[in-house]
Structures are given as C-alpha cells and as structure tokens.
N, C-alpha and C positions, 0 to 999 in steps of 0.2 A: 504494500500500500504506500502511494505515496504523497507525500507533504511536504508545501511552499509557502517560504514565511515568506512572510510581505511587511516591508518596514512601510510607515507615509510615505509617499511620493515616489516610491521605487518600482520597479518594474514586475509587471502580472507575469503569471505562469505563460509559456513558451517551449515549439518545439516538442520533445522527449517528455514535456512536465502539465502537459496542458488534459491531461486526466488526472491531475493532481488535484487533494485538498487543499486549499489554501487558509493558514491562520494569519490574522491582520495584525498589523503595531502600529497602531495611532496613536497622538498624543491627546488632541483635543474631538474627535471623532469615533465614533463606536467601532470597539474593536473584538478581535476574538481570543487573543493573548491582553491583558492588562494588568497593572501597578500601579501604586503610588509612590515609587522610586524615584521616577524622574523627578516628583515634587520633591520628594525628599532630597536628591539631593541638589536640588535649586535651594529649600532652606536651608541645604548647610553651606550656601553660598558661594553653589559653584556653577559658572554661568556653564560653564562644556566639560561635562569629563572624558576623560582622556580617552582618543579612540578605544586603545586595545581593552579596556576596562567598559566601554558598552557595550562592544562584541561580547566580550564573556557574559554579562547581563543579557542578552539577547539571545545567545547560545543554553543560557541557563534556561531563559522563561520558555524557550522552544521546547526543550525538554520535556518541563515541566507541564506544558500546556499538551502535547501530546501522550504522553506517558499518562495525566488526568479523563482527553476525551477519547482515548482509542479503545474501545473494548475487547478485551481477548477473546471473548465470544465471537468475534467476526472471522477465528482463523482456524484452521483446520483440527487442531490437536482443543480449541478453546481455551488456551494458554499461551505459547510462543507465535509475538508478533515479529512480523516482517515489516519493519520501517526505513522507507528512502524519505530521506528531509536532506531538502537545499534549503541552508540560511545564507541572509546574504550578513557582509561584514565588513567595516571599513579597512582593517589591514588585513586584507585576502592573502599579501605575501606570508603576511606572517602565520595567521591559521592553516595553511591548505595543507603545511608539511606534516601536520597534527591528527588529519582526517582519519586516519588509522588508528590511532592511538584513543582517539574518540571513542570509535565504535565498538575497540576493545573493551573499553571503560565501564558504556552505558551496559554491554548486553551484559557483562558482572550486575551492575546495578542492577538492572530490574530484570534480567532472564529472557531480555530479546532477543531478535536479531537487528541491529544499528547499519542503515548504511548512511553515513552523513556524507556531505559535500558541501564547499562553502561556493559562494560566490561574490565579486567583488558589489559594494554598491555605496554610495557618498550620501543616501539617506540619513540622518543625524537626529536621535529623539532625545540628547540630553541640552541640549544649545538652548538658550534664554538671553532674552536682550532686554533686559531690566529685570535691580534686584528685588528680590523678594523683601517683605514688611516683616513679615514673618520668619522668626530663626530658629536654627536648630543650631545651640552652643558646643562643639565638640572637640573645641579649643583646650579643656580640660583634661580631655581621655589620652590612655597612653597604651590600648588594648580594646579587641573587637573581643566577645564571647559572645556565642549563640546563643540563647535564653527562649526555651520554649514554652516555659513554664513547669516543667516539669523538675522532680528533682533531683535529678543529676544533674540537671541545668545554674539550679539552685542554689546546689551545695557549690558546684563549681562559681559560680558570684562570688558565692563568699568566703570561698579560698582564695580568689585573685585578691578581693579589698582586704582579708587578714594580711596576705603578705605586702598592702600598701600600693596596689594598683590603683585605678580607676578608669574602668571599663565601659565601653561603648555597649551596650547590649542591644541587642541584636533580635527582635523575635519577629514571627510569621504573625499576625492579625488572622488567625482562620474565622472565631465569633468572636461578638465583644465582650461576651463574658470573660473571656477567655484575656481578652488584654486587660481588661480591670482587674484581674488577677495579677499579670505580670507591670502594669501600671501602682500596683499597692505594693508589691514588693520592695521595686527599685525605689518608690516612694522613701518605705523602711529601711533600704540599706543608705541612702541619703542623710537619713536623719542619724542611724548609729554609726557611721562615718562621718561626721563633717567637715575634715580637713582631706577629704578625697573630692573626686568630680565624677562620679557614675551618672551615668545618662542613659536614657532607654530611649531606642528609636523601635515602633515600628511598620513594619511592609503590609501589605495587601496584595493578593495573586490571585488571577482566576485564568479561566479559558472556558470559549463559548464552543457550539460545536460549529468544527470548520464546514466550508462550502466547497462545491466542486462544479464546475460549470457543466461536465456531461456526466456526472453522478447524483449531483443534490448534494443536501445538506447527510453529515456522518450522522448515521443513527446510535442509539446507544451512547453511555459513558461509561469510563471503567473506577473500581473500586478498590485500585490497588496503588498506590502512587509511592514509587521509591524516587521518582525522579523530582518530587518536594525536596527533597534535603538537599538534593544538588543545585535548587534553585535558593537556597537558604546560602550556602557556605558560596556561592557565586555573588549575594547581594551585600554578604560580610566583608569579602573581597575589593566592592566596590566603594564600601565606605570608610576600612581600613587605610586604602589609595588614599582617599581625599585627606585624612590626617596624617598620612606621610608614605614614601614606600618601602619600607621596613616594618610598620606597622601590625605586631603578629595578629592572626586570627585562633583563638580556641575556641574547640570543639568538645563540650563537658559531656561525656556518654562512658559510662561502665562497659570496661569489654567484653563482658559478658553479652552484653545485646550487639558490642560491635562485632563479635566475633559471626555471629549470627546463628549457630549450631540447631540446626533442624531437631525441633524438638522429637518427630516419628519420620519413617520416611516417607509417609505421606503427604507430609507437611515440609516438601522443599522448592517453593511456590515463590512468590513473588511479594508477600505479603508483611515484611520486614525490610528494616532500611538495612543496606550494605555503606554505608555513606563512611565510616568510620572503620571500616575493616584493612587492614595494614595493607592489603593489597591496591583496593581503588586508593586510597591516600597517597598511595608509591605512583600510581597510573596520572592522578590528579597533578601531583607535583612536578612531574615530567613535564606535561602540557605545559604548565605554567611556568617551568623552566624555558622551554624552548621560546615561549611568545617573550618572554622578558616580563612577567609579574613577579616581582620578589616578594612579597608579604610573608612570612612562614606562616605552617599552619600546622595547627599541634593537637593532637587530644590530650588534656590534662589528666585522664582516667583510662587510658588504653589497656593499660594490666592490673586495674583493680575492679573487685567486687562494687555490687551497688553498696554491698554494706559497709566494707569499707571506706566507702566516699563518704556515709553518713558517721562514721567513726571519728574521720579527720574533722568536722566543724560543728558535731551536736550538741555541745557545750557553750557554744557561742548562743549572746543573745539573739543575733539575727535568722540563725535558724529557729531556736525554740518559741520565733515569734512567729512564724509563720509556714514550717513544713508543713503543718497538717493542711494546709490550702494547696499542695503543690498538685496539679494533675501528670499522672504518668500512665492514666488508663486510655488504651484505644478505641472507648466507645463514653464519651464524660457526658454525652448530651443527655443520655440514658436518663437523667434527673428529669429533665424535660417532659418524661413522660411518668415519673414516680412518684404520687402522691404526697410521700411522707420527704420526697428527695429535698436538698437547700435550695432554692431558689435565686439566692442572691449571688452566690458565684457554681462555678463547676464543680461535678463532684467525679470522683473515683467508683465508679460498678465495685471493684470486692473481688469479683469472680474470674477477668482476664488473664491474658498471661502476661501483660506487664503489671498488672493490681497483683500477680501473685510475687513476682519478682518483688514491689514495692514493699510487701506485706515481711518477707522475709528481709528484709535491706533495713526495717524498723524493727529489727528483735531485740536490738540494746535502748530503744524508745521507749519510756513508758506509753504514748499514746499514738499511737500508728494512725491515727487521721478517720475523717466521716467517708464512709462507705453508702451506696444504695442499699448493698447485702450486707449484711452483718450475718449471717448464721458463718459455723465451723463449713468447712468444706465439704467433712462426710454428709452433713444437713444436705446441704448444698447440690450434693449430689443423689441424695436418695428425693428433696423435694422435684428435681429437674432433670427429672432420670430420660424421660419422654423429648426433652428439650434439645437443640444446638446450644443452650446459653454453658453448655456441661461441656463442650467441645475442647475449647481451652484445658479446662483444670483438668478432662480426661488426658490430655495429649505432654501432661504435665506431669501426669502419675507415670504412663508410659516411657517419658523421658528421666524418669525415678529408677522405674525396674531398669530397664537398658542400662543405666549408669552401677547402678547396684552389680551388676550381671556383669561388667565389663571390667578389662585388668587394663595398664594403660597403656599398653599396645593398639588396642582396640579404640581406646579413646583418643591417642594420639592418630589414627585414621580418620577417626570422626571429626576432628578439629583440619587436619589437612582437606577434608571434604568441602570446607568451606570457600578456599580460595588457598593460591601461592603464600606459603611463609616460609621462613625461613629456620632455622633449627635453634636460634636463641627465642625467636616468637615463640614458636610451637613449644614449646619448653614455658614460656613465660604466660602462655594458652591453658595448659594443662593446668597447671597449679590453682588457676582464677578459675576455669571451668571448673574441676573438682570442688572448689570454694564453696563456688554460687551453689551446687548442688547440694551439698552438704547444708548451707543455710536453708534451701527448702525443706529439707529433710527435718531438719528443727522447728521450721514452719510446721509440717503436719503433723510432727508427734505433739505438738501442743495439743492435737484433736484426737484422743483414744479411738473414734469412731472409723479416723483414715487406717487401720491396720488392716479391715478387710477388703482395702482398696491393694495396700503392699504390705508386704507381708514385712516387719521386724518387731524387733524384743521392747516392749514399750515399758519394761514394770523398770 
C-alpha cells in the first residue's frame, strides 16, 4: 500500500505514486497529519527551525500518522503491513543515504514491512514573520525528558531535579485529563525546587484518514501505535535543538518494558513500544549521526527494575506527593465509564499488564494508588472468568510458569528473541528480567487464592 505526504504548497502524487494515499501538512488549513509544534515552537521564539530538525519532525509525524490510520486488517496475514511512503524533505542530500536504515528501524518498531523514500521539496511549515505575544520561557532548562505521565516518567523528573537539573518536559496531550495530571505535577516539582527552572511543554498529534484519488478515502483505523513514541522522542529532539545542540534528551522507561519480552508466544504482536530497546536506540543514533543531529539520547533506566526506579526517589517529598496520581495503565479512560471511578483526573484499571507491572514496582509503598479494581487477582479472575478483561493477568500467570520452568539458558534465548544485543546487555537483560519477575511473584503470593493459578509453597 502506498502513501504521499504532502507538505503546503508542495507537489501532488505523480507518475508510479498516483494510486497512492495521500496524508496533508498544513499549517493554517485542514489537514490529515497535524500538531501544535509548529506553534510551539514559534512560542519558544523561533521564527524557522532548522531545516534538518523539521525533516525529522515531518518524518516522525508520517510515521506516526500512518502506523495510527493503516489497519492491519486490510493485509493478508491481518497483521504484517506492507508500506511504501514518499516524504518529501528539505535536505534530500542528506536523508536519502539513511532510506535503509529507516526501514530497518521502523519494521523493528512496529513489525512491518517499511519501504520509505524521500524526496526533495523547499515547502517550509516552521517559518513565521512576526513574533509571537505569547512565550514559552526555556531559557532556564539545561535537559529535555519525556514525561508521559506515567511513573517511570515521574520518578525519572525527579531524579534529574534531585541531582540539580532542570528539565524541559516533554509530554504527548493524548486527553486533557491527562495533561492536568502532568500540568499538577510539574506544577509540584516547581514549587519543591525553586532554585531550578522545570518547565512543561506540551504536543498535540492526530491523523485523519488519508484520500486516494482512484481509491477513496482508507477505510478503517488501527489500534496499535508503536510508531507514537517515535513521534515523541522526534519532537524532544526538536526542542532540545532550539536550546542548544548538545542539549541531551532522556528517555525514563524501566527495561523491563524496554526490553519488550513476549509475555506467551502468542502474544509477539505489535502491541508494545520497542522505542527504548538497545537495538532501535543503536538504529536511531546512526540516523542521526549520519544527518548531523548531535543531541544525545539516553534512557536513564535501561537496566533497572520498575521497582527499582521507585526505590531510588520514594522518600522524597515530590514523589510521596503525588505517585498515586501517576497513570501507567493502557486503558485509564476505563473510569469514564465506572461509576464508582474518580472523575476528576485519570485512573489506573488494577487489572492490565502494565497496572500489574505498576502494582509490583509499589511493594516497598505503603499505598500503591486508586485503582477501578481493587479485588486480589485470584477474585479477579474467578469474577471474569467468561471475560477478555482476564487476558492480561492470564498471559501474566503464563509468563510466571514459563519463567519458573526455565534455567537461564533458556531465558537468555528469550531475551535474545527480542532484538540484537550484545553479551554485556544480555547479561545486564537477564539479571532485570529475572528481577521484575520475581517482584511479580511477591505481587501474587500477597493473594493465597493465586496458588491455584501457579502452583508454589505459600505457608
């Protein structure tokens, strides 16, 4: 299948491309890719950013925008897409030598098949000719971190401001409950820092469904999106640039998730981020070596536990003021439809596999946070036996026995499964994987009931 992005003013599908979808990038005009980036960083008072740093913005939201409205139902297995995308780019020299290494990248990311191509084009959607009234102060910060509101994200804040930084944070606007959350935070770390400069920006992303002159409009969207994260650490990138370029970017994510390790093998889908796994980050930095972007980019948590990240700053006030608001569940709207749920910001389901992950990450907390569920697990699953809502914590118990069952021969396959590492990674894989496991394992024996779930010695 294939897909043409179209900047303003640039040139329609043609030739080879003219059965192609096309997604639009407009500034002031209805488009089928869009942001609030280019405002943003107009308020941070920059009349044109730097070609090769909208290209990569442009390359990220393409992504991002197709990977959102391509459904894998449309392809023969109902899984593995086949995508050709022509973006166009101001420094054509410099991306085209990259097109390889792109497609390497993505079909890691999200399990496709990528075929990009760039094409040159002097279309320009950061350029402003008068300054904005309005600012965005980030004259202060000396470090970009991602902040999505969850807490890994969290913890990672406020490890950077303990050690005396003061961080640009960085989050994705998915709902607004959801930035009222990460708006009260940075709020809180402002006020127990005040000799730092933390500031919170942030983004807005969507994609409509593209058009095709002799297809029509793409039917379907998909509900699987690894290629979000890539459009996140592409818009961290860009605002990194603007306060200087050396300016590092982190990425606060527990390796345990970055690793990505298929909980059955059922479940080696698309439906997890790879964004943070030693391998795209080695694939990412090449790219951005070759085009000339130096920023570094680092995950602060790459070979630690979730729990451990909660270990290093729980005793601080800024956490104990605010973890239990943190979301790290993949379904928080869930309240939206639960009577008894909070209404006033998001909550955490109880019953996912990152609420389960979360739930063990809190076992040195006295109070692990408001949940929709609260029953034990065993409940949980004799109330929801009939249900998909069981699918998770079943595929969790699974990935219990499997581990139990396994010496670490067998575990060190399973962690090579994931993607290229190298013999100090996988070594420094094993130890965090067996970890996190183990902290689950202390999750369910808190519930006598999960024993005839797995089988161990509970007295």
């Amino acid at each position: 299948m294939k897909f043409w992005i179209k900047k303003e003013n640039d040139l329609a599908p043609f030739a080879d491309w003219l059965d192609s979808y096309t997604f639009s990038i407009n500034r002031d005009t209805r488009s089928t890719l869009f942001s609030n980036l280019p405002k943003t960083w107009y308020h941070m008072e920059q009349m044109a950013l730097e070609p090769i740093y909208e290209d990569l913005y442009i390359i990220g939201i393409s992504i991002f925008g197709i990977d959102k409205r391509v459904s894998r139902r449309l392809f023969v297995d109902c899984w593995t897409r086949e995508l050709t995308v022509s973006i166009p780019v101001l420094q054509y020299e410099v991306w085209k030598p990259t097109e390889s290494l792109w497609n390497s990248m993505l079909s890691f990311l999200t399990g496709d098949h990528w075929e990009i191509s760039f094409r040159p084009t002097d279309a320009v959607c950061s350029r402003h000719e008068r300054r904005s009234r309005k600012k965005i102060d980030i004259t202060g910060c000396d470090c970009v971190s991602l902040f999505s509101g969850g807490l890994d994200s969290f913890c990672g804040a406020i490890q950077l401001l303990q050690k005396g930084a003061s961080p640009c944070f960085v989050g994705h606007n998915e709902y607004p409950k959801l930035r009222q959350v990460q708006e009260s935070f940075c709020r809180d770390f402002a006020d127990l820092y005040p000799s730092q400069s933390p500031v919170f920006v942030s983004f807005t992303a969507g994609a409509r469904a593209p058009y095709s002159n002799t297809l029509g409009i793409l039917p379907e969207t998909e509900n699987t999106s690894r290629g979000r994260s890539l459009l996140f650490l592409c818009v961290a990138l860009t605002i990194a640039r603007i306060m200087g370029p050396d300016v590092p970017v982190y990425i606060p994510e527990n390796g345990f998730i970055g690793l990505n390790v298929a909980l059955t093998n059922g479940r080696k889908g698309s439906c997890s981020t790879r964004t943070t796994h030693p391998f795209f980050l080695s694939q990412l930095k090449q790219i951005l070596k070759i085009v000339g972007i130096q920023n570094p980019i680092e995950n602060l948590f790459a070979f630690s536990t979730k729990r451990e990240i909660v270990q290093q700053v729980k005793d601080t006030p800024a956490f104990q003021h605010n973890f239990d608001k943190t979301i790290s569940c993949s379904h928080p709207c869930v309240a939206r439809y639960n009577r008894t749920g909070n209404r006033k910001y998001p909550i955490n389901c109880g019953y996912c596999y990152p609420c389960i992950i979360r739930k063990s990450s809190l076992l040195d907390v006295t109070d692990s946070g408001e949940y929709t569920s609260t029953v034990n697990p065993s409940m949980f699953l004799q109330m929801f036996s009939e249900s998909d809502r069981i699918s998770d914590l079943n595929a969790v118990i699974s990935s219990v026995y499997r581990y139990q069952n396994s010496n670490d021969n067998a575990l060190y396959q399973l962690i090579h499964q994931t993607g290229s590492l190298s013999v100090e990674e996988a070594e420094k894989y094993l130890r965090l994987y067996k970890a996190t496991m183990e902290d689950i394992i202390e999750l369910f024996k808190k519930d006598s009931g999960m024993e005839r779930y797995i089988k161990w010695d509970i007295s």
